[in-house]
C-alpha positions as CSV (number, residue, x, y, z in Angstrom):
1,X,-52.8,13.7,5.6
2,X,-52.9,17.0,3.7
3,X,-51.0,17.7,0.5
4,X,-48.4,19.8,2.1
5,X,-47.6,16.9,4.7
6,X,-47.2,14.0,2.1
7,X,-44.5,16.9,0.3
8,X,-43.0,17.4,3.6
9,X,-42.3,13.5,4.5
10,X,-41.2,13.1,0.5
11,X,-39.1,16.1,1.1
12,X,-37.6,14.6,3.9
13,X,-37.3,11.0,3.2
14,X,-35.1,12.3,0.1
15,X,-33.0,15.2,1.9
16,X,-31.6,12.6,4.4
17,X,-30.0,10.5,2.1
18,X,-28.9,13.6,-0.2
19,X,-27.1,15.3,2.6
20,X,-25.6,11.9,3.6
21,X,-23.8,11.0,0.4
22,X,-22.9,15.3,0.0
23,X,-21.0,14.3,3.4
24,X,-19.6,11.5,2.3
25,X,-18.3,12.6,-0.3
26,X,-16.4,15.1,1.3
27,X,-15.4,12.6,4.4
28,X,-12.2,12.2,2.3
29,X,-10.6,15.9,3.2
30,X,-12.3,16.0,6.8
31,X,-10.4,13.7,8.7
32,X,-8.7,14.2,11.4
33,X,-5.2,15.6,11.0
34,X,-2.4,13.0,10.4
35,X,0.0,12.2,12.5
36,X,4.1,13.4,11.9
37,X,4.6,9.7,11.6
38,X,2.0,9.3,8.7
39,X,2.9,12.3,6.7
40,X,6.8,10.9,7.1
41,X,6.8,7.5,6.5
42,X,3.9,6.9,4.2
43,X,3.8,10.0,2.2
44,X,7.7,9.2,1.5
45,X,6.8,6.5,-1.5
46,X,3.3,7.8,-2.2
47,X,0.8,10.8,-1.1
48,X,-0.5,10.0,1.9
49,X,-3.9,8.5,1.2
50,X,-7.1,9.9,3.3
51,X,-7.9,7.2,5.5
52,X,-11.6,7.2,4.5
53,X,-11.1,5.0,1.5
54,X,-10.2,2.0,2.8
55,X,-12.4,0.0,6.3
56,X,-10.4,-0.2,9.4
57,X,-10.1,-4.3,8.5
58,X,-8.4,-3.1,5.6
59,X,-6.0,-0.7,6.7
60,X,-5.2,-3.2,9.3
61,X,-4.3,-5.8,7.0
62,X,-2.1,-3.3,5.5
63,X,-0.1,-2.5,8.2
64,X,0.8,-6.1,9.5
65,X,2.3,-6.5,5.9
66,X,4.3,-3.6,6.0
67,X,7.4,-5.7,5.8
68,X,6.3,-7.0,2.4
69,X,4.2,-4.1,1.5
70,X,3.7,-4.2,-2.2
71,X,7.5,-5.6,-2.9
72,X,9.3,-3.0,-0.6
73,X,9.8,-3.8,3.4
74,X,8.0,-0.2,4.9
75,X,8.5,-1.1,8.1
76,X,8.1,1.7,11.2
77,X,8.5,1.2,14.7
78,X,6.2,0.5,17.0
79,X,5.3,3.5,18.7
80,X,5.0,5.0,15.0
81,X,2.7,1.9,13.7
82,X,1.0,2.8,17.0
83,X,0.2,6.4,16.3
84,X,-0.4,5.6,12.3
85,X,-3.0,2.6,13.6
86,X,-4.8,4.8,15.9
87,X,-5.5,7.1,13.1
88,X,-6.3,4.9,10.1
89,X,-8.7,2.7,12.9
90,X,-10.2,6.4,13.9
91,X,-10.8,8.0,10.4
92,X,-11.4,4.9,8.1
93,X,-14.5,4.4,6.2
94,X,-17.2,2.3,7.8
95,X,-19.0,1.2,4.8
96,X,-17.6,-2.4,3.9
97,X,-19.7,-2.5,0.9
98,X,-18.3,0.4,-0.5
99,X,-15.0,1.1,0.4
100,X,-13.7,-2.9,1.2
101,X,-11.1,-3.9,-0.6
102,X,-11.7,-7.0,-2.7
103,X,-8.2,-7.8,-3.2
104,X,-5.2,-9.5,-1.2
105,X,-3.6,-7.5,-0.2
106,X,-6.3,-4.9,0.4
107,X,-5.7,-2.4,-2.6
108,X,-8.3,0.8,-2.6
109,X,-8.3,0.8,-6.2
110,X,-10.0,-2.5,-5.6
111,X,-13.6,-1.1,-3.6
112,X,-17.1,-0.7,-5.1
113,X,-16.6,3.0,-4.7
114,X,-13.2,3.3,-6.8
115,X,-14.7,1.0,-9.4
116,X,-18.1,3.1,-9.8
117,X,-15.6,6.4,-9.4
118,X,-13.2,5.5,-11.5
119,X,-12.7,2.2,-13.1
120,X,-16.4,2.8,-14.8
121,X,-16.2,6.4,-15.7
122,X,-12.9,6.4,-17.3
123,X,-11.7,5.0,-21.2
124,X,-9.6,1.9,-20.5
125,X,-6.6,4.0,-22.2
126,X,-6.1,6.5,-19.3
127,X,-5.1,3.8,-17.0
128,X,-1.9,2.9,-19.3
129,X,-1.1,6.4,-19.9
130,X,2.6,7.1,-18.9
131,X,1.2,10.2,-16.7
132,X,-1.0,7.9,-14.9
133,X,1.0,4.4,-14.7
134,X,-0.9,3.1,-11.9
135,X,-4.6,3.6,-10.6
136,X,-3.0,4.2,-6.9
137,X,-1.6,7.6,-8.5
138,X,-4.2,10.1,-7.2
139,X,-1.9,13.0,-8.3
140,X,-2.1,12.1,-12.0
141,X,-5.4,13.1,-12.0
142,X,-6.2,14.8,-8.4
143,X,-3.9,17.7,-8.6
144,X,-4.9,18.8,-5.2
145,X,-4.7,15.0,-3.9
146,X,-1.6,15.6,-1.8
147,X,-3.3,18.4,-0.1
148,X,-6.3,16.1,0.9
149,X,-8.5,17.9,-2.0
150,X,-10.3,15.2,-4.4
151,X,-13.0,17.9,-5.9
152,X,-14.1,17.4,-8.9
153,X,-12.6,21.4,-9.8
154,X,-9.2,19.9,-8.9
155,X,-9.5,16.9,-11.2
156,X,-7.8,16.6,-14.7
157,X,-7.5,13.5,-16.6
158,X,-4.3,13.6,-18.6
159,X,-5.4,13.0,-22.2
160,X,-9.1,14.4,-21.5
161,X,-8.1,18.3,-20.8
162,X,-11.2,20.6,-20.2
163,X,-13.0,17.5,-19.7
164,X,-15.2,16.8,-16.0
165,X,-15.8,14.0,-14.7
């Protein structure tokens, strides 16, 4: 094996995962588009959250409960659960290891990836901050979060101004 073929196979064997996680990372905006039942009903308490950060288990679980879901009763009927469970099921992550919940109820906020994202990037402080209040705000931080836009350009941390993550 020449030289140029071992760079080749190293070049390869490190693109694929590369171009992977770039897509991955972006899976969050890419989704299909919601349904009218989605954007009304769940984005009428809370942004409506791109389906890729929670399994299909998970979202699920989520929307049997949605009579007790998190202390209010969000329940829709059942051609509208229908539509909303066709999408989550069709557009969910597929990595349990990183996007399952750990939590019961499942909570996003509660997966390796929100941890590793998030939990372990950010001072303690920013999750107590009155702009924040809750890790399941998105648009505290994502300003672009209710437009499906999670890029680190649209990201600022109240407290930490000019500051990247």
């Amino acid at each position: 094996m020449t030289s140029l073929s071992i760079y080749r196979a190293v070049f390869a064997g490190l693109a694929i995962p590369v171009l992977t996680a770039i897509a991955q990372a972006d899976s969050l905006s890419k989704s299909a588009p919601a349904p009218k039942a989605y954007a009304s009903e769940c984005a009428s308490c809370h942004i409506a959250f791109p389906p890729g950060l929670m399994t299909a288990g998970d979202w699920a679980t989520t929307l049997k409960e949605l009579p007790r879901h998190f202390g209010t009763d969000a329940s829709v009927t059942p051609a509208e659960l229908a539509e909303i469970s066709t999408y989550l099921r069709s557009n969910a992550a597929t990595s349990e290891d990183r996007y399952g919940s750990t939590a019961k109820p499942p909570r996003m906020t509660k997966s390796a990836w929100f941890e590793r994202k998030h939990v372990r990037k950010l001072p303690a402080n920013v999750w107590t901050d009155p702009k924040v209040k809750t890790a399941s705000n998105c648009m505290a931080c994502h300003l672009q979060a209710d437009k499906g836009s999670y890029s680190e350009r649209d990201i600022s941390v109240p407290g930490y101004p000019g500051r990247h993550w």
